[in-house]
N, C-alpha and C positions, 0 to 999 in steps of 0.2 A: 249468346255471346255478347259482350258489352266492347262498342265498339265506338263511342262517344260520350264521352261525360267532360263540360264545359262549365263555365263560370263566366256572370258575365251582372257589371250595373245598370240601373236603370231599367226601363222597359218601355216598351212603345203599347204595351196595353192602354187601354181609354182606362181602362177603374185605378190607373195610377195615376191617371193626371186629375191637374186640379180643375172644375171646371172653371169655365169664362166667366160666370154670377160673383166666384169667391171674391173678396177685397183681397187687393197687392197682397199686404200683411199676410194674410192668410194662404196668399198663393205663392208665398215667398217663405212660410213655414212648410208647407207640404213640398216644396221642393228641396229646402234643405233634410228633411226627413228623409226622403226619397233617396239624397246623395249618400246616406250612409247605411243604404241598404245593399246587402253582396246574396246575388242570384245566383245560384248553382242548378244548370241545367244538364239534365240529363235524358241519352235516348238506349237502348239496346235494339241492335239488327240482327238481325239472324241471315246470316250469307252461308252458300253451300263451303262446305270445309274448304273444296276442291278452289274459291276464288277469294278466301279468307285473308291470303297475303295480299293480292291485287288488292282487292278493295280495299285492305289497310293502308295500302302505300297511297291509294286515291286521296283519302282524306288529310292524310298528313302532308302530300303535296299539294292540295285544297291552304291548307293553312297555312304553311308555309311560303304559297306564291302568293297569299291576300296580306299585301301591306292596308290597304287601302282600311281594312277592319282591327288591325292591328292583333291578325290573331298570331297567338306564343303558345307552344306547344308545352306544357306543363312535364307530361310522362307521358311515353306512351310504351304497352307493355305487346308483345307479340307471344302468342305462347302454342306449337305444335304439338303432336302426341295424342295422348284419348284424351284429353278433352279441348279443342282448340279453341282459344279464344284470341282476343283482342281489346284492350285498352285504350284509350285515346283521352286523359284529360289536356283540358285547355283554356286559355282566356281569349275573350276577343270581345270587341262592341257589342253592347245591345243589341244595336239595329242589326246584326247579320245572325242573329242568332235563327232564327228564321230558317233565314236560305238556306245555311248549313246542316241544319237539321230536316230539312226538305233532301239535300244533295245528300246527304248520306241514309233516310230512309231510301231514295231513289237505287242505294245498293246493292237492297234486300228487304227485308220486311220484316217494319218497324214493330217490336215486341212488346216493349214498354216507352215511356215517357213522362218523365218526373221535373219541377221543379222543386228548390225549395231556396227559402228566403233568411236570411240573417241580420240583426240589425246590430250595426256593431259600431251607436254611437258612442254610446257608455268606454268602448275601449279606445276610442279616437278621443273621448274628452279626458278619461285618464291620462293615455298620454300624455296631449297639449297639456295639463294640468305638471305632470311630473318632469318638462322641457321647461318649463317655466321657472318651476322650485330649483332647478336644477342650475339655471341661467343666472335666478337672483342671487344664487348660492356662490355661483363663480366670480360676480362681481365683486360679491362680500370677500371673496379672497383674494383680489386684484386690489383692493384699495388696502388688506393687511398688507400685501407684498410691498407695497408701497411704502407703507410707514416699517418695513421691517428689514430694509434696506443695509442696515448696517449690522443687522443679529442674523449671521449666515446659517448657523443651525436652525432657527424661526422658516430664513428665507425659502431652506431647502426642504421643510416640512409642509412650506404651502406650496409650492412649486409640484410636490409629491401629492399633494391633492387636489391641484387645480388641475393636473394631468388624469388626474382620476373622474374629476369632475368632467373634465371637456371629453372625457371617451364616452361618459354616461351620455351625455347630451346628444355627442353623435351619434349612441344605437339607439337611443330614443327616435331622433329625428328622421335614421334610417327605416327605422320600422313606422314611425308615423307616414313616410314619403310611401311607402309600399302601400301601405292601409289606402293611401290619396289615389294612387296609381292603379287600383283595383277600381276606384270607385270611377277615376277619369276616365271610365269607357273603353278599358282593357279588361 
């Protein structure tokens, strides 16, 4: 039964840091690298059927009462019958990834245990790249509106795509802030 599966940045492993020898330069590229790496950790427990709910409700009140790690409870799925299991994704800091996966093998006994790693600068520079085009594009139509002042069919046609434009911008930016917010050690 799968009873934890989290997400989380950064890592407090040593093979992820840079060491003390590297130059700034150098210790200031492997950390920016590092920031746009998204860790997905996972564990399966095996708990008796009979204390399947308890322990569910353990870890989800685990996370829910840790502001301090700022864990968010993603899904979690609870399921009876023949075959009972339980689901639990989530995000929280790095650094407690650890404890938590210690606190809930300590439920039952720990089955499995997976990470895996993502690196998802390529879509973060996409982004920024298309908030930008996006931005220069608005202004290009803020200085039309400008001279268009007096031709109201003109005016309402950029109007009509400068509102088009600033919603791009905002899901742009929204989805970029979430991408940042994953990486900020949620």
């Amino acid at each position: 039964m799968a009873i934890l599966g989290g997400c989380s940045r950064g890592s407090a492993s040593h093979a992820f840091m840079a060491p003390a020898m590297v130059a700034p330069k150098q210790r200031a590229l492997a950390a920016a690298e590092r920031s746009t790496l998204s860790r997905e950790h996972s564990a399966t427990i095996d708990v008796p059927e009979s204390e399947l709910e308890t322990q569910f409700r353990r870890v989800v009140d685990r996370c829910t009462a840790n502001s301090d790690h700022h864990c968010t409870i993603l899904q979690s799925d609870l399921s009876t019958g023949q075959l009972p299991s339980g689901l639990i994704k989530l995000r929280i800091d790095p650094g407690a990834v650890e404890d938590l996966v210690t606190f809930v093998a300590g439920l039952g006994k720990l089955e499995h245990r997976s990470t895996s790693v993502e690196d998802l600068a390529d879509s973060i520079q996409d982004t920024q790249t298309r908030i930008e085009m996006l931005t220069n594009y608005r202004k290009q139509l803020l200085a039309l509106q400008a001279k268009a002042a007096t031709n109201v069919d003109a005016a309402i046609k950029i109007a009509s795509e400068l509102s088009t434009v600033q919603g791009g911008v905002s899901n742009e930016a929204r989805h970029d802030g979430c991408r940042h917010s994953e990486f900020g050690g949620r």
